[in-house]
C-alpha positions as CSV (number, residue, x, y, z in Angstrom):
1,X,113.9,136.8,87.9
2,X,117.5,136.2,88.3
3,X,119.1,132.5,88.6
4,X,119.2,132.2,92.5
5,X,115.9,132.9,93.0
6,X,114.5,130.4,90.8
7,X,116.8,127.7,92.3
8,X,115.7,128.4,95.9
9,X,112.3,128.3,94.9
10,X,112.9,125.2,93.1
11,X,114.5,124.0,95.8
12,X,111.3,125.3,98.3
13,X,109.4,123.4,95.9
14,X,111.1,119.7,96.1
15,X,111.3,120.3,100.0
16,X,107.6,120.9,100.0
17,X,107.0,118.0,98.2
18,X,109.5,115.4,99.7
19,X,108.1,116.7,103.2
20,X,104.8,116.1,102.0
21,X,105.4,112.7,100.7
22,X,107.4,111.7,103.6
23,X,104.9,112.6,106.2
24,X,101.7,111.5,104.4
25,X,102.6,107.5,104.3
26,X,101.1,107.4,107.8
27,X,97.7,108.4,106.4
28,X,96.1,105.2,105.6
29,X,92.3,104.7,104.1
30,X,89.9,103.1,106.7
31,X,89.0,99.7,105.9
32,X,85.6,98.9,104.7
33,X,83.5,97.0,106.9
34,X,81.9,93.4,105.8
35,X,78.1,94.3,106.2
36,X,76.6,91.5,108.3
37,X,74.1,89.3,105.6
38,X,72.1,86.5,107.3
39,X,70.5,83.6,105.5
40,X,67.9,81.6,106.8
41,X,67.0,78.2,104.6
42,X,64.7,75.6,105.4
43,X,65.3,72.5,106.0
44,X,63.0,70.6,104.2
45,X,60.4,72.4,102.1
46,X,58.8,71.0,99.3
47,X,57.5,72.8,95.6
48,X,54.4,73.6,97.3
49,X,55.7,75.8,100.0
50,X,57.7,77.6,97.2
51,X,55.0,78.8,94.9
């Protein structure tokens, strides 16, 4: 493989990846979503209610 071929391809090769790298910041992960977690608590109950 002669000298100019190997530099375009190297050059191929670092366009490929600056293209790739410029156009892929848009690309974000979706957020997670909180899951909804409800807690009820009483108001007033005593040890006997508990065991």
């Amino acid at each position: 493989m002669d000298k100019r071929a190997n530099m375009c391809r190297c050059l191929a090769g670092r366009l490929l990846l600056t293209y790739a790298v410029m156009t892929g910041g848009g690309f974000r992960a979706q957020e997670a979503i909180k899951p909804n977690i409800l807690v009820i608590m009483g108001d007033d109950i005593g040890w006997e209610n508990v065991c």
